[in-house]
N, C-alpha and C positions, 0 to 999 in steps of 0.2 A: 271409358271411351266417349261417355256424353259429353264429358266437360270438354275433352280435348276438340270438337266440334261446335264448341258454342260462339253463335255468330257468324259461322262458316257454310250457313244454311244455305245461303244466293250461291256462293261458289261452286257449293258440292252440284246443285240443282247447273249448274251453265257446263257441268263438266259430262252430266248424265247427259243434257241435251246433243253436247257434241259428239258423244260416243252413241247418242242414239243416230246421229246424222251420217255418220262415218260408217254405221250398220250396214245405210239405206244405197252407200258407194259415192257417197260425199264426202272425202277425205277433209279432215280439220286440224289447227296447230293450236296449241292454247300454252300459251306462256305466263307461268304464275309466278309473280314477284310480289317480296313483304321485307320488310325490317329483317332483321335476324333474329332465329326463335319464332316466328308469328306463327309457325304452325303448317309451313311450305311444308316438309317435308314429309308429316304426321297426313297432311291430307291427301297429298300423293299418293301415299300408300294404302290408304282407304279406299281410294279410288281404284286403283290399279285390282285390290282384292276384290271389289266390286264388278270388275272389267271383267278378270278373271272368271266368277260364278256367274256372267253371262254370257260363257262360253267364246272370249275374245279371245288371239292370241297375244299376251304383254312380253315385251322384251324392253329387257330393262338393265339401266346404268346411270355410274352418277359420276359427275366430276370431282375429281380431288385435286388442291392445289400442290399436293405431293407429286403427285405425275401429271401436271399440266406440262410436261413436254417431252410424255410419252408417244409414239407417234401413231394417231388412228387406236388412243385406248380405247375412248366410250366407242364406234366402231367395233370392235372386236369381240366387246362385251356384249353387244345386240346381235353381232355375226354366232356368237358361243350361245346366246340363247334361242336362237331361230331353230329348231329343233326341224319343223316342215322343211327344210331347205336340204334341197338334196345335199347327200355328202360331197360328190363331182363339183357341185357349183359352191359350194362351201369351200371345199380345199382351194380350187381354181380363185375364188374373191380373196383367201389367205394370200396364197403365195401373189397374188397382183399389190396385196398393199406392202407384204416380206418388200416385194420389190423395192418399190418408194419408200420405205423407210431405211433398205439399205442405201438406195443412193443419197436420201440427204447425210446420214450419217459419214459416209466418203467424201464428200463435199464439208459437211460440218455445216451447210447455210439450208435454216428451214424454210426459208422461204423459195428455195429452187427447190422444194421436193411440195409446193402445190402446185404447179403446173401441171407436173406427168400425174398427181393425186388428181387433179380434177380429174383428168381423162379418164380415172379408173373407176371413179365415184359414179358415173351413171352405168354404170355395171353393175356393180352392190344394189344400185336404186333399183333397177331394174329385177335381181334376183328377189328382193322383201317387199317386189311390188306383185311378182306373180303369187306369193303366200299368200296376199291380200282378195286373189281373186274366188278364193273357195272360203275363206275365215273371214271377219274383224280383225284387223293387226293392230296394237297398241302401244308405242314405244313412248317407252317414258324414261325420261332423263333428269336425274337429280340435282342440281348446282350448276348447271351446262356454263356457269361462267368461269366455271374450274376446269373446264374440258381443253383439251388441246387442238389445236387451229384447223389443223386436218380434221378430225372429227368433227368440231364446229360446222366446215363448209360442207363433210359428207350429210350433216339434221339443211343445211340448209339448198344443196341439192334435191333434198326427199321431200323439203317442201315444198320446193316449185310442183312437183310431180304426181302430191297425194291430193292435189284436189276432185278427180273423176276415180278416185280410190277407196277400196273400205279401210285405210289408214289414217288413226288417229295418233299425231305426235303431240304428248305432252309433257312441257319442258319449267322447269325453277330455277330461280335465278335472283340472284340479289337486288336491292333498289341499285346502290350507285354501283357503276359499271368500270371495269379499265378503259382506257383509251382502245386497247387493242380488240374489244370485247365489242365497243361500239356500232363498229359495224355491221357486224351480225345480227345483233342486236332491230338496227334500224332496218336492214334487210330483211329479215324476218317479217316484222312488225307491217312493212309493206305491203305482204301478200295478202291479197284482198279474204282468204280462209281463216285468219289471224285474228285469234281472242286472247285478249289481252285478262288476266283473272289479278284482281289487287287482293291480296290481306292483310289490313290494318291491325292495331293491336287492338284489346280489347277495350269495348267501352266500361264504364264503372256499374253498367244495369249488367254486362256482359259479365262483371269479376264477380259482382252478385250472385250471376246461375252455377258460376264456376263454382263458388263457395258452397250454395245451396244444397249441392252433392252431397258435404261431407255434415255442416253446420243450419242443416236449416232453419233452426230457429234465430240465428245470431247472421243470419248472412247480410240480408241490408243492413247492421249496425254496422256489419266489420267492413263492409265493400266499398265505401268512402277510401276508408284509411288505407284499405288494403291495395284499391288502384293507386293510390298517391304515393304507395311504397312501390311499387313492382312498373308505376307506368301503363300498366296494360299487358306485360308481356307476357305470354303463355305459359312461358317456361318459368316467368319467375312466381306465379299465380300459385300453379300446381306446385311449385316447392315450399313456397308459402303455407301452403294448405297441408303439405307434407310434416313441415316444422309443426304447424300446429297442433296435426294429429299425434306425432309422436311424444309433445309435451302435455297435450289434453287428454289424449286415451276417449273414453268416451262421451266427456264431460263437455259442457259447452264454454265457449270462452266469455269472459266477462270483460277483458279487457283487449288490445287490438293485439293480433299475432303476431309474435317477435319473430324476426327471421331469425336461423339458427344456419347450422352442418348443410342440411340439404340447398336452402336459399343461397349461399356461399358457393358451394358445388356447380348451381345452379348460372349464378355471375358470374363463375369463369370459363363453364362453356361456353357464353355468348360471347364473350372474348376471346377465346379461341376460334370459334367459327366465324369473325371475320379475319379482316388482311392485319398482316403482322404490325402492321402501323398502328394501327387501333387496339392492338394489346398494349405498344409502346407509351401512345398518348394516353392510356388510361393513366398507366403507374405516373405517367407526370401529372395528371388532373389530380390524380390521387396523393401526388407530393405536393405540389404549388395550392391546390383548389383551388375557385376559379380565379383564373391567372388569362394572361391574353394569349391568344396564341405566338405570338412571335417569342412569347419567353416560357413557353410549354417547348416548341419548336428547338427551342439554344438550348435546353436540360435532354432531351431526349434524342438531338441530331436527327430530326425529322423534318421535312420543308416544311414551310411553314403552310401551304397550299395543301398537304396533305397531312396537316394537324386539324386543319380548319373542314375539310371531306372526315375526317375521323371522329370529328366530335358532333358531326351530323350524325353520323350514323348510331355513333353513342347513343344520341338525343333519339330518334329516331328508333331504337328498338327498347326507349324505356331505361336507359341508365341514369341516364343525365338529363337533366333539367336546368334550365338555365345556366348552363355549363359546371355546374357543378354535380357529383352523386347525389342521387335523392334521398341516399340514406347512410348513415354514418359504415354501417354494417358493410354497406357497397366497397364505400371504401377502405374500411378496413381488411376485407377478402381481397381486395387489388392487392393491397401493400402484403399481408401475409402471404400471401403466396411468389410476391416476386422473390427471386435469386439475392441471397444477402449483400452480397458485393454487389450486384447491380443497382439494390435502394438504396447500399450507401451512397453510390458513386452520384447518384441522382440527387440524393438529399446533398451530397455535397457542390456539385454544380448549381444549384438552387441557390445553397447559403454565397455563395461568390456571388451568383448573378444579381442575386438581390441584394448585396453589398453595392454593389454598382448600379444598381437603379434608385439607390437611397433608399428601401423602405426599410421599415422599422427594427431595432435593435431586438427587439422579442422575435418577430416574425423570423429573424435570418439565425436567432439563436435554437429555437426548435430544430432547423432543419441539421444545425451544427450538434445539435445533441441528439438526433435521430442517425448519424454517420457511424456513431459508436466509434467515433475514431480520436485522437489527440485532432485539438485544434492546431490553422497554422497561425503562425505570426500576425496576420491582419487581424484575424476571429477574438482573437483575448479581449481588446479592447471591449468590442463588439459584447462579450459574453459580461464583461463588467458592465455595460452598463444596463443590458437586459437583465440582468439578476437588481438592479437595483428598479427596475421599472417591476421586475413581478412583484416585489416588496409593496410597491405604491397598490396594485391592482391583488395585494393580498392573495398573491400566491406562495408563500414560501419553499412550499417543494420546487419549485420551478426555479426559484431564485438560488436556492439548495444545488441543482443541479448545475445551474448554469455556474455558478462557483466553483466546484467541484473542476467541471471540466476547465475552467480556468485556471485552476492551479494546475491539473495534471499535464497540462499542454504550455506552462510555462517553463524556462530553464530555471535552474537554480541563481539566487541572487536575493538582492532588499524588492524588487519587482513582485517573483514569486512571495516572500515572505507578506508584503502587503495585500496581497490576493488572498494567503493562509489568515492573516486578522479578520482580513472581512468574511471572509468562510466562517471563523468564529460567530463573529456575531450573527449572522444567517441565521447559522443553527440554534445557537443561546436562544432566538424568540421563540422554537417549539419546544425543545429538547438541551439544557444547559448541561445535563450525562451526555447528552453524543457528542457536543464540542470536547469532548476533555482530551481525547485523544489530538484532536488540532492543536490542542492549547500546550499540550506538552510539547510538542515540536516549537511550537512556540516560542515557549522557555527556555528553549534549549537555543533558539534564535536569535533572541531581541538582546543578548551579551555582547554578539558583534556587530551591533550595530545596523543591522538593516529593518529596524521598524522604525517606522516618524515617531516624532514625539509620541502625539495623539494615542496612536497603536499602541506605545509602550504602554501608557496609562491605563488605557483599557483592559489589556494584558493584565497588566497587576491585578486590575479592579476584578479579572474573572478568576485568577488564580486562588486570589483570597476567597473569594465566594464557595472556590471546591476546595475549601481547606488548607492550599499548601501556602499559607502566606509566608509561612517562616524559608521556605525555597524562594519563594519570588523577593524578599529581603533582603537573603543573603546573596544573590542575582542582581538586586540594587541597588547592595554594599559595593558589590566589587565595580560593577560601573562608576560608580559614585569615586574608589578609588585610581579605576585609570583614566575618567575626570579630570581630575586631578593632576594628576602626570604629566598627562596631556597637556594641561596650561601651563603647568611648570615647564615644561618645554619647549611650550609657544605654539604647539602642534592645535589644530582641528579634532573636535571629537564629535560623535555621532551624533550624543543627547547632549541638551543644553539645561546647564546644570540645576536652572530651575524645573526641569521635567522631572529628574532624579528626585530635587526635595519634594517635590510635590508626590511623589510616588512613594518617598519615604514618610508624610504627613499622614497618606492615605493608608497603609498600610498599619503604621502607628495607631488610628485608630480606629480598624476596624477590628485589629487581632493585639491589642498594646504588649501582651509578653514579645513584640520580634523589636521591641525598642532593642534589645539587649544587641542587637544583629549591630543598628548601630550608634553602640556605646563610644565607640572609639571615636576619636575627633577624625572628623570629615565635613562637609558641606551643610548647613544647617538647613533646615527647611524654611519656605518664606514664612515672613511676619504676617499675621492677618492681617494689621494696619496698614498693607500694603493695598488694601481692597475693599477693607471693614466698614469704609463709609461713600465707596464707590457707586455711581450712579449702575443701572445695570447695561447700558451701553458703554462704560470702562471697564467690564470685567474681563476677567480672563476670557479664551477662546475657551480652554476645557473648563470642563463644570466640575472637578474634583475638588481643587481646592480652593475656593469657593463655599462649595458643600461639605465640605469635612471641618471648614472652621467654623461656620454657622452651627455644627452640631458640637464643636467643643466648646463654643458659647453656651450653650443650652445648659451643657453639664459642667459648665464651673460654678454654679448655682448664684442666685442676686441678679443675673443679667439679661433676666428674660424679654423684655423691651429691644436691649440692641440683638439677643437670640432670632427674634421677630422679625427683624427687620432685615440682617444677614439673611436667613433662608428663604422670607418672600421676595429677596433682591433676586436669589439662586432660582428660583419659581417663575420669576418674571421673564430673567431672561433667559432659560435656556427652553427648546421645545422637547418635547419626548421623543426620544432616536435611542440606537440601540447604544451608544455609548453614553447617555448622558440617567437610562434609566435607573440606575442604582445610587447618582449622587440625586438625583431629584428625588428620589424614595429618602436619603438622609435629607434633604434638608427639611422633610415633609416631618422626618420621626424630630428634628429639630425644634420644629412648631407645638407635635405633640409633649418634650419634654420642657419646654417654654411654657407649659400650661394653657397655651391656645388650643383647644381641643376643637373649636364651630372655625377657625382659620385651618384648620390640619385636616379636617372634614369637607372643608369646600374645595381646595386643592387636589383631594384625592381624591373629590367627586369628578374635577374637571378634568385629572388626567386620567381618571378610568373612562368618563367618556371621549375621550380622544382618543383610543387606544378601543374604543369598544368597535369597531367596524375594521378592525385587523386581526389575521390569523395570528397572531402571536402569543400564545398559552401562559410562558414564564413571564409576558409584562403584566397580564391579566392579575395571574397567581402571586406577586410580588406587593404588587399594588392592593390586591383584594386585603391580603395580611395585614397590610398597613391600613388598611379600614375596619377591618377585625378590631385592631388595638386599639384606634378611636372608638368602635362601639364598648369596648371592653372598659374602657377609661371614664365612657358617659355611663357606665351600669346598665347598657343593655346584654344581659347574659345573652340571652337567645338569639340574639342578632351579632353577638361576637362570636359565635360556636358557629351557627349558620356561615356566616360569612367564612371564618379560618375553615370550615370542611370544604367550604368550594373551595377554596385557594388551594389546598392541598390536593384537592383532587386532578387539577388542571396539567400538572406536570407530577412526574413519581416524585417520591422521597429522595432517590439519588440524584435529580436534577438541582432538588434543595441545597443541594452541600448544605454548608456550616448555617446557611439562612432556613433552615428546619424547625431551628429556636424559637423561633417570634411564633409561628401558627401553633408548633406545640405547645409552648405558654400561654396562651391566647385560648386554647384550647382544654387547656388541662385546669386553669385559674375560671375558665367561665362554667367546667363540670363543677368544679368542687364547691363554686357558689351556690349553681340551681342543686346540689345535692345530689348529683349525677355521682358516690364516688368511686362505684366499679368504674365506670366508663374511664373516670378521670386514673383510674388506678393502673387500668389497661394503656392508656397511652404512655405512663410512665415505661412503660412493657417495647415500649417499640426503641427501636436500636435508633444509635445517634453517631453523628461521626464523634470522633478521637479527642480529636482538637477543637470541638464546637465550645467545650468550654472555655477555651482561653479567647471567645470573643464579645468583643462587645453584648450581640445578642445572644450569647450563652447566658447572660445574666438573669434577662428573664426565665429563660428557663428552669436556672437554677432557685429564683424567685419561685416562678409557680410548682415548683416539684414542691417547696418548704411549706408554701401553705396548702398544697393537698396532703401532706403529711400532718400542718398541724390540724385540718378537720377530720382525719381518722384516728388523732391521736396519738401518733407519732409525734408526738412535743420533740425530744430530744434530738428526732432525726430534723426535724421542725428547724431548729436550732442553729445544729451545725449548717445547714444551708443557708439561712441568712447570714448566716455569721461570717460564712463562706466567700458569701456575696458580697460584706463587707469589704474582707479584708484584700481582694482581688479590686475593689472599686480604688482604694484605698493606696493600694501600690499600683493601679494606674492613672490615679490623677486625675478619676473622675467619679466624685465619691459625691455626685446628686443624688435626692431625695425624689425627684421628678425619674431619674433614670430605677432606680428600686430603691424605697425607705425601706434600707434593711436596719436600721436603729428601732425603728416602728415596729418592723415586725418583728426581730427578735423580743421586743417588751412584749410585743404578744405573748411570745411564746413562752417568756418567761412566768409572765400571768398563769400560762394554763399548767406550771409546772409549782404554780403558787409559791412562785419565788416574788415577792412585789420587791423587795429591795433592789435585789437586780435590774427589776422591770425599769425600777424611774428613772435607775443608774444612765440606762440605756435612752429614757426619754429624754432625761436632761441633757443628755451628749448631743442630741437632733436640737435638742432648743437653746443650746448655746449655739451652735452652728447656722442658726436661723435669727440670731439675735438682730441682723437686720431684716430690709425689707422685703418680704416675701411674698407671693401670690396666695389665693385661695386657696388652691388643692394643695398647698404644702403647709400651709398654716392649720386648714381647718381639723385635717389627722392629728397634726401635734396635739392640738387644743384637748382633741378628742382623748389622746394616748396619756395626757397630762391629767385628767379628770380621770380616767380608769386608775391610774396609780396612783391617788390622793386617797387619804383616810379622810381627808376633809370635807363633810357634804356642803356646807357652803362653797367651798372651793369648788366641787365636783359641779354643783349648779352653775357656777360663773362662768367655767369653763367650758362646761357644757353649751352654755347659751347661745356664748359667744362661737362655738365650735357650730351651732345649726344656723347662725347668720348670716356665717362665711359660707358654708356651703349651702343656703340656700342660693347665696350670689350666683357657684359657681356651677360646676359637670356634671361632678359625680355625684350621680343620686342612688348609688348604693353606700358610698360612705355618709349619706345625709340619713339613709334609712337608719343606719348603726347607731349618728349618733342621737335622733330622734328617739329610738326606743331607751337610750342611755339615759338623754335624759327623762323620760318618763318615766324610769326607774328610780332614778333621783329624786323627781316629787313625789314619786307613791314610796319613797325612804322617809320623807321630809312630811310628811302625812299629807299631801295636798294630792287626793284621789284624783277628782276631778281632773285638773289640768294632767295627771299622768295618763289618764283613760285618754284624753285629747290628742297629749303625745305620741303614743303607743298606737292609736289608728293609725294618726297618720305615718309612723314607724312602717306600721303592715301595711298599707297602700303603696308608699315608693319600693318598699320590699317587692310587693305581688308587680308594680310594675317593671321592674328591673330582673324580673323571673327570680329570686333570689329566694326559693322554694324552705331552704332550714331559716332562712329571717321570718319568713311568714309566719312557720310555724310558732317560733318563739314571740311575735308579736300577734296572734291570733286574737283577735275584739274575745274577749267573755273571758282569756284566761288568763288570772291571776289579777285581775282589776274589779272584782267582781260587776260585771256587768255580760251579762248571757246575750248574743246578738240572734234574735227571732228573726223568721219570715215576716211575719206580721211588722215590726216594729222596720228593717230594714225598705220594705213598702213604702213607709209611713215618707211623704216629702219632710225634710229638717221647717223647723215652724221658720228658723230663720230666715229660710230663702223664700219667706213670704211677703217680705217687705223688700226685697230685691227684684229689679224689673230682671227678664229672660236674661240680655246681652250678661246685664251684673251677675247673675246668679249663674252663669256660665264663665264669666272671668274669674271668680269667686271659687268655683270649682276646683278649675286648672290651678290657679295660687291654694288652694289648701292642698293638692294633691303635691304639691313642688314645685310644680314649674316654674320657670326662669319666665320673667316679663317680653321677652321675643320670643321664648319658645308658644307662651300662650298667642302673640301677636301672629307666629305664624298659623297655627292651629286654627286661629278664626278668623283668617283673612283681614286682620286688623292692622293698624300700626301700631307702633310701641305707646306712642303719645295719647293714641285712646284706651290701651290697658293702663295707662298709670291716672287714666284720669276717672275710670271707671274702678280702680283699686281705692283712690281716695272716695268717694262716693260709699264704696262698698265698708271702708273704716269706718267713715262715719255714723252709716243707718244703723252696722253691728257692732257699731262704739268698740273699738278693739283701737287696737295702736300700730300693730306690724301682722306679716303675715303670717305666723306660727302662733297669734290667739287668734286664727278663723276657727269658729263652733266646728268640732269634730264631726259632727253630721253633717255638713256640709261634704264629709268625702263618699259619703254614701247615695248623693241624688246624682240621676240619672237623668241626662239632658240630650234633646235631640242632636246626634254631630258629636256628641263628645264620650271619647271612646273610655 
């Protein structure tokens, strides 16, 4: 009861006054007006039981806009409670008002039935004025602006009359008034007995005490927040306080009380307790937000004069604020509780109006996918282009939906079907599983002709990706043959017959077993040479093929120069979109099988950052994989396993389709490096699609299955998987050493089966095949695989040498590590300890830095070189890097540990021209000739900055 009083202290004190005055036979009228909720009717009632236990008599009533044109209700209600009133004069003031209210009803016109009322109303005054002469009489009326006319002028009869009276009339009434209401009103307010009582809402000291009740310790934190939510209002305070208790229990809050159930409750009786208009204009404030009146007014058919009175009042008992709800909650309790049909009809009048006022395609597409209904005809556009703007501001659900309901609210046609492609790609950026269901209809679509080129393409490019290339083939056979037909007949056809080759190029080689689809004479695909030396402003509009010939450059081996140049032509010019994502990932693995590994790495740096400030999971996860294999290719184990679990983790397995290949090989080849080979053994363990093998990137997989097989021993199973790999490279006509040296690895595996005869068989087949000019990463394994199968230790040294020069040039610094300990083995064969002990460090150094945990162990300083590595001695600075200034014996460092002369230039903030000039410098002092004689202690000092 205290709270419901707080702040009401002057009022209750002006009300005792006049009931003390009214005691003494000075009749008083006091009319109390507030906002709605403030607490009008809470304090009436206090007062009245106050009245009451000081022995007044209260007769008491209230108006309802239900029976505001009952006739003489409130009247009747004060006549039934006069209990002192004789029965005779009682019955006799009945049947005089029976009278007038039967004649207006005869007539039907109320305004002839106040005439003969008035006449009869100083009769009634007269009977509740002689009560007055032995008691206090008290009449209080509830909402009097709900009361009916007749009663109205019987309160304002009795006030002319109660001034030399013990009659205290006290009356509630809202702020803003009807027209018809006004008079009375002003009448009233006239007579000079007339107190006028205001209750505002509460202040923020005021929501404080309110609070203090329940939360005393927390109440000035929460009483800020908690008036800026409720406005002040009474009603919405206490439910406030309600929510809070029933979520806090006894405990105090830490953070600002969430409105709930009761707050909710709470918002719609104040909407119900005022005029119907202002329930109306809520739901519209609540669909438009703040919106102007005249286009709240056209949604809700309400003038616009009492949109503008409505939203006063709103504002005014604490709803609204600057015309909008103060709180999200507010309005979400408006919209749940309206009638369904009536928020659609609203949300749909909204999305028209605001079609026709221009505003924004998002804005008018909410209210279109808040109708829950099909769009009509104007709306589709509208929803095309707002799904392409939520894209931009990185909503995809939003874009999702707006798609959605644009295909469902289209007819059947090429219209609908180009709605159905771009719904694909929507999806494809979170979830490339939940498009498959689209993509089938699709399929079943793009045969007669209603997807553009473009779409076709795309189509293809996602069908492959879920596995079913060999359907979307034979789908691009038979176009390809009523093509055909079609020109032989002179007829128009849908695709232009370069869409179809190009669809058939694509497909060729992402999956090459559906060549067979088509074997048969039909339309060739174009010639690269059509593009192969095109600027990137001459290229095609699609990026397919483009990017698919740039990657069949890469794997026809020797061409890695014009490789280069084809896919950063594809790089340059096309941007990241959802159609172009999967050939810019080819022309990127392009770069990587070209043996540009620091080109294929700044590329997939710059479109994962472009790409990094969009919801979109599958470009994330596609692209991440393709960074995987670059770390995996520069020998960073830990950074390629890293990278391929995040990419896998961004989208399921089943969004992978047939591209699950690339992060499980990437994954499985970087356990079985660091010596991880449960983990690597478990991933062999996980299910694969059907058909992954017969693609492209099935290869790696079937790669890194063969060598985690050959590091647990499994040689033979070892075996057939390279062998595998071969022969599948082999019959499609892409039988690079960059795409998997399976000649290489089978020697391996030959090796460990201590077959060597076979082994060389197999080396010498890669080194006829390389007999011209080749890159580093494919030379310097030969060199290396060429010296493991020699009985010749001369030879084995030569080759060797030459095998750590080449790779020191280049990447891969886990094959540098290989063949560094190789050859340190060679010289501690050849008795020259020393330089193998030299070896062999730095062997275990690019090992330990490449995680490559079973190399370590087998290149570990002290075993088998006899030289034991102490605490002491590891301490100890190398003497050599005593005659080297700081910068030197830091560039000196990085080049004995491996490094590439940029990689160390970036590492010290140098440029390349000062590492090679601080390299010779660092020749000279340590008289050495190349960088693999730097003094082996040198990998052991420890310098500020270098890791």
């Amino acid at each position: 009861m205290v709270s419901t009083f707080v702040e009401r202290e002057k009022q209750w004190e002006t009300l005792n006054d006049l009931l003390g005055s009214a005691s003494r036979g000075r009749g008083r009228v006091a009319v109390i007006s507030g906002p709605i909720a403030a607490g009008k009717t809470a304090l009436l009632e206090r007062f009245t039981e106050g009245a009451l236990s000081a022995g007044a008599l209260v007769l008491e009533a209230a108006g309802s806009r239900a029976e505001r044109y009952l006739f003489f209700g409130i009247l009747r209600r004060i006549l039934d409670g006069a209990a002192p009133l004789d029965p005779a004069v009682h019955a006799e003031a009945t049947a005089l008002l029976d009278g007038v209210a039967a004649q207006a009803m005869d007539t039907g016109d109320t305004e002839a039935a106040v005439e003969p009322g008035m006449r009869v109303l100083p009769h009634v005054c007269a009977s509740l004025l002689r009560i007055a002469r032995d008691r206090t009489v008290v009449i209080a009326v509830d909402d009097v602006h709900h009361g009916d006319e007749l009663s109205r002028a019987f309160l304002l009869c009795l006030a002319r009359r109660v001034r030399q009276s013990g009659v205290l009339i006290v009356l509630t009434e809202g702020v803003r008034l009807l027209p018809a209401q006004l008079a009375f009103h002003a009448e009233l307010r006239r007579q000079p007995h007339c107190t006028a009582i205001r209750l505002p809402l509460l202040s923020a000291e005021g929501t404080a005490r309110v609070l203090s009740g329940r939360f005393a310790g927390a109440a000035a934190r929460l009483a800020a927040d908690c008036h800026d939510t409720t406005g002040g209002n009474p009603l919405l305070v206490k439910a406030l306080l309600e929510d809070g208790t029933a979520a806090l229990g006894d405990s105090e809050p830490f953070q600002p009380l969430a409105p709930a159930e009761a707050f909710e409750r709470a918002v719609l009786d104040c909407l119900h307790r005022g005029d119907p208009d202002m329930l109306a204009v809520a739901r519209g404030i609540a669909v438009l937000g703040d919106a102007p009146a005249g286009l709240i007014a056209r949604i809700t058919d309400v003038h616009v004069r009492a949109v503008e009175l409505a939203v006063q009042d709103l504002t005014r008992c604490g709803l609204l604020h600057d015309g909008a709800f103060r709180l999200t909650a507010t309005r979400a309790a408006v919209l749940a509780a309206a009638p369904p049909g009536a928020l659609s009809a609203l949300h749909q009048r909204a999305a028209r109006l605001l079609h026709e006022e221009g505003a924004a395609a998002l804005d008018i597409a909410r209210h279109l996918l808040a109708t829950r209904k099909p769009a009509e005809e104007w709306a589709i556009p509208v929803l095309q282009e707002a799904a392409e703007y939520a894209l931009v501001e990185d909503d995809p659900q939003l874009a999702l939906r707006c798609g959605e309901l644009a295909v469902d609210s289209c007819p059947e046609g090429s219209r609908r079907t180009a709605l159905k492609s771009r719904l694909v790609s929507i999806v494809w950026r979170s979830s490339p599983g939940a498009a498959e269901g689209h993509l089938r209809q699709l399929s079943r679509e793009f045969h007669d002709g209603r997807l553009s080129d473009r779409d076709l393409l795309h189509a293809v490019s996602c069908l492959a990706w879920m596995g079913e290339a060999r359907q979307a083939a034979e789908a691009v056979r038979r176009l390809q043959t009523a093509a055909q037909q079609a020109e032989e007949a002179g007829q128009p056809f849908a695709y232009a017959p370069d869409t179809l080759a190009t669809a058939q190029s694509w497909l060729s080689l992402i999956s090459p077993p559906v060549r067979e689809a088509f074997a048969t004479d039909g339309p060739a695909r174009p010639e690269p040479a059509a593009h192969g030396t095109a600027a990137p402003y001459d290229m095609p509009e699609d990026a397919h093929l483009p990017a698919a010939e740039a990657l069949r450059t890469a794997l026809r081996g020797g061409a890695g120069d014009a490789a280069v140049a084809e896919a950063t032509r594809v790089l340059q010019r096309y941007h990241l979109s959802d159609r172009t994502l999967t050939p810019l990932v080819l022309a990127v693995l392009a770069l990587i099988y070209a043996g540009n590994l620091e080109l294929a790495l700044t590329w997939t740096d710059r479109l994962l950052a472009e790409c990094s400030g969009r919801n979109a999971p599958s470009w994330h996860a596609t692209l991440g994989v393709v960074r995987a294999e670059v770390a995996l290719r520069q020998g960073d184990l830990p950074g390629a396993a890293a990278q391929a679990r995040q990419a896998m983790s961004l989208i399921s397995t089943q969004c992978w389709g047939v591209g699950i290949a690339l992060p499980l090989a990437v994954l499985i080849e970087a356990e079985t490096q660091m010596g991880n080979l449960d983990e690597a053994m478990a991933l062999l363990e996980q299910p694969v699609p059907e058909l992954m093998p017969e693609t492209q990137l099935g290869l790696h997989y079937i790669r890194a299955r063969g060598r985690c097989h050959l590091a647990t021993g499994r040689y033979h199973a070892a075996l057939r998987d390279f062998l595998t790999c071969g022969e599948l490279m082999q019959a499609w006509d892409m039988d690079a050493a960059e795409l998997v040296p399976w000649r290489l690895d089978a020697a391996e595996a030959w090796l460990a089966i201590r077959n060597v005869t076979r082994a060389r068989e197999y080396v010498e087949q890669q080194k006829q095949r390389e007999a011209g000019p080749t890159g580093v990463r494919q030379r310097g394994p030969l060199l290396y695989a060429l010296a493991r199968t020699s009985g010749d230790l001369t030879y084995r040294l030569k080759r060797l040498t030459e095998a750590v020069e080449l790779l020191e040039q280049g990447e891969d610094r886990l094959q540098l590590a290989r063949a560094l300990g190789e050859l340190g083995s060679a010289h501690r064969s050849a008795g020259d300890y020393n330089r193998a002990r030299m070896l062999v460090r730095k062997a275990w150094h690019v090992a330990k830095s490449c995680g490559a945990q079973p190399l370590c162990q087998q290149f570990t300083p002290g075993q088998g070189d006899g030289e034991p590595v102490t605490a002491g001695r590891e301490a100890e600075p190398p003497r050599e890097a005593e005659v080297l200034s700081e910068a030197e014996a830091r560039v000196a460092l990085l080049a004995a540990r491996g490094h590439t002369n940029r990689e160390i230039a970036t590492k010290l903030y140098v440029t390349v021209s000062t590492v090679e000039q601080h390299l010779t410098r660092i020749y000279r002092k340590l008289k050495v000739k190349r960088r693999r004689d730097l003094p082996a202690r040198l990998w052991d000092l420890s310098l500020p900055g270098i890791a």
